[in-house]
Structure formats: structure tokens, C-alpha cells
C-alpha positions as CSV (number, residue, x, y, z in Angstrom):
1,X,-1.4,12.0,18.0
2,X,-1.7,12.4,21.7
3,X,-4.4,10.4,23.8
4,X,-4.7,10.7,27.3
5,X,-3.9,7.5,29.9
6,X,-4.3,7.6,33.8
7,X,-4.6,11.3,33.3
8,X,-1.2,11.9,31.6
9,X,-0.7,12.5,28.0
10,X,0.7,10.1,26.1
11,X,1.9,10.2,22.6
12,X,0.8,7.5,20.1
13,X,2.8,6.6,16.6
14,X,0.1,6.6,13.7
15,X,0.9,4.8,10.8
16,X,1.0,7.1,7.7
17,X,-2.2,7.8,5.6
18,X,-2.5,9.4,2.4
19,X,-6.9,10.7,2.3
20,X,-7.3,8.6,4.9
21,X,-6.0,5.1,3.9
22,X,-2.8,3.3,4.0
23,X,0.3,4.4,1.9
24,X,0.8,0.9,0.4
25,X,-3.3,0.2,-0.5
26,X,-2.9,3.8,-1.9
27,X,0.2,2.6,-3.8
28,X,-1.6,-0.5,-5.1
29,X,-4.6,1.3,-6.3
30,X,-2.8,4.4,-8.2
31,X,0.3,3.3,-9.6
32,X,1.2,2.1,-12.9
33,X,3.1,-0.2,-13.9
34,X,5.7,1.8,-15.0
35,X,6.2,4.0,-11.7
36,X,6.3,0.4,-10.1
37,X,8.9,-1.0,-11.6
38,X,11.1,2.6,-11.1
39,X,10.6,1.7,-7.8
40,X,11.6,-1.8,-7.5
41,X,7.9,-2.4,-6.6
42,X,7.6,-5.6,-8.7
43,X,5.8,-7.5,-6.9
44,X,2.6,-5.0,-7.7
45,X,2.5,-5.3,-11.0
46,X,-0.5,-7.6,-12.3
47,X,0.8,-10.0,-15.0
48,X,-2.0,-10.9,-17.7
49,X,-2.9,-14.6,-17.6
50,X,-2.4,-16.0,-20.7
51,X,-4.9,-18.5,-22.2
52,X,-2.9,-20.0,-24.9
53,X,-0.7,-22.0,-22.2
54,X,-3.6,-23.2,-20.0
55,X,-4.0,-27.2,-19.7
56,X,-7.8,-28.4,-20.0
């Protein structure tokens, strides 16, 4: 992108954007779990909470 300062163009990194919103929210809101963990992406993938273990 190129913005203009003092009269002089300047160019200006974006960060990248897939429709308009950042690659890793689009990454946490598409993948599955099995893409993830290709990907060494573990840390994304939702573990179910499991009732049976819970302390009352």
C-alpha cells in the first residue's frame, strides 16, 4: 500500500488478509481438526471437556 507523508510517497507493509480478516482468525474459524494437526497447528484444536473427571 502506498500512503502519502510530507508530500512523498511512502510505502506501508500490510499485514496479510484473506476476505478481509486476518490469516490466523481465518485459520481458527475454517480449519478442522485434521488440517490442524497436518500442520503442526495443535494448539487450535478444541479438546472436549470431559464431565466424568470433574470434582464437585
Amino acid at each position: 500500500m502506498t500512503i502519502f507523508v510530507r508530500g512523498k510517497q511512502k510505502r506501508v507493509k500490510r499485514p496479510p488478509t484473506i476476505d478481509g480478516i486476518d490469516a490466523d482468525e481465518f485459520i481458527r474459524r475454517n480449519a478442522d481438526p485434521i488440517w490442524l494437526h497436518q500442520n503442526e497447528m495443535w494448539e487450535g484444536i478444541e479438546q472436549p471437556e470431559d464431565d466424568d473427571n470433574r470434582e464437585t
